[in-house]
C-alpha positions as CSV (number, residue, x, y, z in Angstrom):
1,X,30.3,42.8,-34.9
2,X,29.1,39.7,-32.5
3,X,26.4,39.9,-31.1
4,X,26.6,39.8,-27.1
5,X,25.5,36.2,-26.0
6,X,23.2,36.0,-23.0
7,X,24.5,34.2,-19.8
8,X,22.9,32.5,-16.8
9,X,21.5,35.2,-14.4
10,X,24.2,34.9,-12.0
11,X,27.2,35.6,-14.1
12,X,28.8,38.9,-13.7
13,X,29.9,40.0,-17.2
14,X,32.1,42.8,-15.7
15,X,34.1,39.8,-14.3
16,X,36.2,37.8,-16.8
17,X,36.6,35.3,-14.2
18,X,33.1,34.6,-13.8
19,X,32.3,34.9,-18.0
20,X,35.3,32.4,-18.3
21,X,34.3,30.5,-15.7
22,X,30.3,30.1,-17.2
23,X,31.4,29.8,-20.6
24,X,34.0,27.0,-20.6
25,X,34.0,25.4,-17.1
26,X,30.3,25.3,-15.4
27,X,28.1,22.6,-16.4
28,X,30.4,20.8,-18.6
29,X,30.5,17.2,-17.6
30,X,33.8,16.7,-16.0
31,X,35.5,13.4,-15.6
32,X,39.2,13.9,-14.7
33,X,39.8,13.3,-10.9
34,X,42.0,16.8,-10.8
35,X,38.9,18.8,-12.0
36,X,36.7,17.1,-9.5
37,X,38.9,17.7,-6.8
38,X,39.6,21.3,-7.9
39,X,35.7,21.8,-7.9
40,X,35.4,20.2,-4.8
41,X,37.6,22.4,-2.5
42,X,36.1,25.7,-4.6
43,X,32.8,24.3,-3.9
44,X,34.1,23.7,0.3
45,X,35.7,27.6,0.1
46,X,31.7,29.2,-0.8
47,X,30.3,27.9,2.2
48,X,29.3,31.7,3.9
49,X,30.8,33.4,0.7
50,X,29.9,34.4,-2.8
51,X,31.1,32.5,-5.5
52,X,32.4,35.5,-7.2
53,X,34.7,35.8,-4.2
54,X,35.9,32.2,-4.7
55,X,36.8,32.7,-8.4
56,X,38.2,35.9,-7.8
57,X,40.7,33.8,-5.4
58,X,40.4,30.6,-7.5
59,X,44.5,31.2,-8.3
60,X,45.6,31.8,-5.0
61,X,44.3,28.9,-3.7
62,X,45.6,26.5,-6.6
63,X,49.0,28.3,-5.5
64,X,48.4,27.3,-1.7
65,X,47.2,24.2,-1.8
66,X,50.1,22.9,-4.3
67,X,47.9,23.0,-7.3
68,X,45.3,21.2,-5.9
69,X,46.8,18.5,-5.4
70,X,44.9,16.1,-3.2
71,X,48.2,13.4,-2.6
72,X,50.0,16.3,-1.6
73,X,47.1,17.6,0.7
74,X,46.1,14.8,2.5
75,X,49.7,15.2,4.0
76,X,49.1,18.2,5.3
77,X,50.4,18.8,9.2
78,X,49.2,21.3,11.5
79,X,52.2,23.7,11.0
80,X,51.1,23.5,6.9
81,X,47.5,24.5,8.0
82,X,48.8,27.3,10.2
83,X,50.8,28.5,7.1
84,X,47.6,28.6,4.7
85,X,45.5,30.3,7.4
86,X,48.0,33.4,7.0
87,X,48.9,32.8,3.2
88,X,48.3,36.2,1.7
89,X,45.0,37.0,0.5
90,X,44.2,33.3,1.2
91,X,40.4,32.9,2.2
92,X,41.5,32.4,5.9
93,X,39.3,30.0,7.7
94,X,41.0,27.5,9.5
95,X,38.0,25.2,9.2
96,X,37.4,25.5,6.0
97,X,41.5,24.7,5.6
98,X,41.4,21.7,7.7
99,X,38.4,20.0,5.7
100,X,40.3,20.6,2.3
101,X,42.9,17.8,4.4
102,X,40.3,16.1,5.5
103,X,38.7,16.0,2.2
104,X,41.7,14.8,0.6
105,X,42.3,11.6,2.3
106,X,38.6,10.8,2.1
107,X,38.7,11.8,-2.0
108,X,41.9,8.9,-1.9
109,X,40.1,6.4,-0.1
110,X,36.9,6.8,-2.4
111,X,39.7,6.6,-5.1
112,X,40.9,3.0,-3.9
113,X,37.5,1.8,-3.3
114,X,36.1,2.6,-7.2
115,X,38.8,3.2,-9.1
116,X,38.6,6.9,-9.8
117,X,36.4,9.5,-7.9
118,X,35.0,10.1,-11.3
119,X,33.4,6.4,-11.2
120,X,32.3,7.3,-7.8
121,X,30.4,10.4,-8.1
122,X,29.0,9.6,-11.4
123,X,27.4,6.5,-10.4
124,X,24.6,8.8,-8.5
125,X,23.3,10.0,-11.6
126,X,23.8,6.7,-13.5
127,X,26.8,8.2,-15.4
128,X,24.2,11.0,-17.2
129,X,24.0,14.3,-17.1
130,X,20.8,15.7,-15.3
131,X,18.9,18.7,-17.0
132,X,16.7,20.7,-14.9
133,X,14.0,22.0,-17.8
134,X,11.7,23.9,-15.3
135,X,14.1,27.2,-15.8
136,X,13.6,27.3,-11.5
137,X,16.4,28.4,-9.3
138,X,17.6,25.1,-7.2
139,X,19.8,25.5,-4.7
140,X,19.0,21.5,-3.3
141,X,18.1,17.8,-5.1
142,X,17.4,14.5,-3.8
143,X,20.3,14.1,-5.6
144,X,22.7,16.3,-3.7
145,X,20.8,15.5,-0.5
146,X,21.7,11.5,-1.5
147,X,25.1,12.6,-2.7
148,X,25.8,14.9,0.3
149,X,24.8,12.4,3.0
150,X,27.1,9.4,1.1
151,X,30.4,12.0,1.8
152,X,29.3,13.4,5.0
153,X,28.8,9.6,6.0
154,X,33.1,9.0,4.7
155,X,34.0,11.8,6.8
156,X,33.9,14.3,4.1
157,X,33.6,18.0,5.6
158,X,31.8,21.4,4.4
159,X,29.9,19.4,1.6
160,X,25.9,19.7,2.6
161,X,23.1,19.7,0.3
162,X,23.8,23.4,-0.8
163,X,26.9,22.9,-1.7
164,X,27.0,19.6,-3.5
165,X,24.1,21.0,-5.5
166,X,26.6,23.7,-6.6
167,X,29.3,21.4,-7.1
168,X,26.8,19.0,-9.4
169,X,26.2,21.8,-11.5
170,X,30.0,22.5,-11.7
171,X,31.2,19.4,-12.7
172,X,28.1,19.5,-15.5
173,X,26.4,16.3,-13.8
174,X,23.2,19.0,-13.1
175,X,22.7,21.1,-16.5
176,X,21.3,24.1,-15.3
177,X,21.7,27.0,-17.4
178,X,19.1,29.0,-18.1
179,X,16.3,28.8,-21.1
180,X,17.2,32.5,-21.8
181,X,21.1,31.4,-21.7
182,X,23.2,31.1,-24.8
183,X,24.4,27.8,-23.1
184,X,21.1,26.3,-22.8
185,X,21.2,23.1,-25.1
186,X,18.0,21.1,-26.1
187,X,17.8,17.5,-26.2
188,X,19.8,16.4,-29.2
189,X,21.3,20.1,-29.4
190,X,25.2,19.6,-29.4
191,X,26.3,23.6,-29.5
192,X,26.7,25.8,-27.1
């Protein structure tokens, strides 16, 4: 019989969203602009919320917002954004709606200007992955603070210092599981 492994505190292993979710998503660097855009809008969606209560919805807003698709969204028109606010069981906040657009043209324009977002966003941490050894719960970085004021500065909306710090750790730029965590890799260490 396997033995159980041991998460980050903040999984709920009752959820096999959020096991999923730890185990083969969350802190693994990320690179393809889809995924970073995916991440991005999840990330936008916490803001107030839990992020069980984003990944419990993760699929109904992939199915809103046409798969994330951020070409697609930046064409969004106000009669699109009064549809999403009463999609069914959509997270219905017509702000939060509204900067996913907003978001999207900005994502395009960071696209044309370094070739990829992935070039973009990985130039703040000289294209390495950042592990936090200290086993301390972060919810802020010079890094996200740098990071968040660069997007705010675009236009970008719903992406302060909290939530870019989540959204680093997402993508896998900020390694931060857990010393007591299964997924916890030393220098050198390639499992997990």
């Amino acid at each position: 019989m396997e033995q159980a492994k041991r998460r980050c505190r903040w999984v709920n292993v009752k959820n096999p969203l959020s096991v999923k979710y730890h185990d083969h998503e969350w802190g693994i660097p990320h690179y393809d602009d889809k995924d970073l855009f995916e991440f991005l809008i999840l990330e936008s969606f916490q803001a107030g919320l839990s992020w069980e209560c984003v990944l419990n919805k993760r699929e109904i807003l992939r199915e809103a917002f046409d798969g994330f698709d951020y070409d697609q969204i930046s064409r969004y028109d106000e009669e699109k954004i009064n549809a999403l606010c009463s999609y069914p069981n959509m997270i219905k906040n017509k702000l939060k709606i509204k900067a996913a657009v907003t978001n999207a043209k900005v994502f395009i324009e960071i696209q044309k200007e370094h070739g990829s977002f992935a070039n973009y966003i990985w130039a703040f941490s000289d294209h390495k992955v950042i592990k936090n050894v200290d086993d301390q719960f972060h919810v802020t970085s010079a890094l996200s603070d740098t990071v968040s004021k660069d997007l705010r500065k675009r236009g970008m909306k719903f992406v302060g210092s909290i939530i870019i710090y989540s959204y680093l750790q997402a993508i896998g730029m900020i390694d931060d599981h857990e010393l007591g965590c299964d997924f916890y890799k030393r220098d050198g260490d390639d499992k997990g």
